[in-house]
N, C-alpha and C positions, 0 to 999 in steps of 0.2 A: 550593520544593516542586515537585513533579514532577506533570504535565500528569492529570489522571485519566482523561481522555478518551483518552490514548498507552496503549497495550497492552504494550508492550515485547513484543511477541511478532513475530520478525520472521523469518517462513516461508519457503521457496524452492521456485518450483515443480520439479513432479519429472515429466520427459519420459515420456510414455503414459501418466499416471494426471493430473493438472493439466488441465486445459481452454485451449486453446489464446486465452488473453481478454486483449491488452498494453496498455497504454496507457502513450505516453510521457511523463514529467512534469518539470518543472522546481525542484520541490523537494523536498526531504527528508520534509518529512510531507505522507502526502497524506493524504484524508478518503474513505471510501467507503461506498455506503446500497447496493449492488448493484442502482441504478439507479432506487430508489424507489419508491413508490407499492406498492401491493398483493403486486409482484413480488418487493420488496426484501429487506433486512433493517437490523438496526440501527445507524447510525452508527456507526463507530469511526476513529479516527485511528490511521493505522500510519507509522512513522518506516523509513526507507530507512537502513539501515548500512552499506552498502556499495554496489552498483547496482543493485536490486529488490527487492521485496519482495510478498509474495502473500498477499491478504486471507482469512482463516480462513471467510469465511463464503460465499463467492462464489466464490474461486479467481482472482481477479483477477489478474493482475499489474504492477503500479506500475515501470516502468521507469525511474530517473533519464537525463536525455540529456547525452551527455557534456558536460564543461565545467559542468556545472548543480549545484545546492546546496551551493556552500562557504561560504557565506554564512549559513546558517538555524541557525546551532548555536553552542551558548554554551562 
């Protein structure tokens, strides 16, 4: 059964309109609150399908760092 918390929704940001926000990660799914607390917004787990992927609600971007998450996937 597939994760319900995983979006499958896997965004890319787009140069002068994205907010310039990286962070680099070492696995495939990462989890993002766009920082928590009052500022935030709702959990969501986004999965990396390739090298990044960018949060729908914050504009995050989740960078995989080379060599990193071949390991996390069935």
């Amino acid at each position: 059964m597939r994760d319900p918390n995983l979006t499958g929704y896997t965004p890319k940001a787009t140069p002068g309109v994205t907010p310039v926000d990286t962070q680099e990660v070492t696995s495939r799914v990462v989890t993002c609150d766009g920082g928590g607390g009052a500022l935030g917004h709702p959990g969501v787990s986004l999965r990396i399908e390739d090298k990044q992927v960018t949060c729908p609600y914050c504009s995050r971007t989740f960078i995989l760092q080379d060599g990193a998450g071949g390991g996390d996937h069935h």
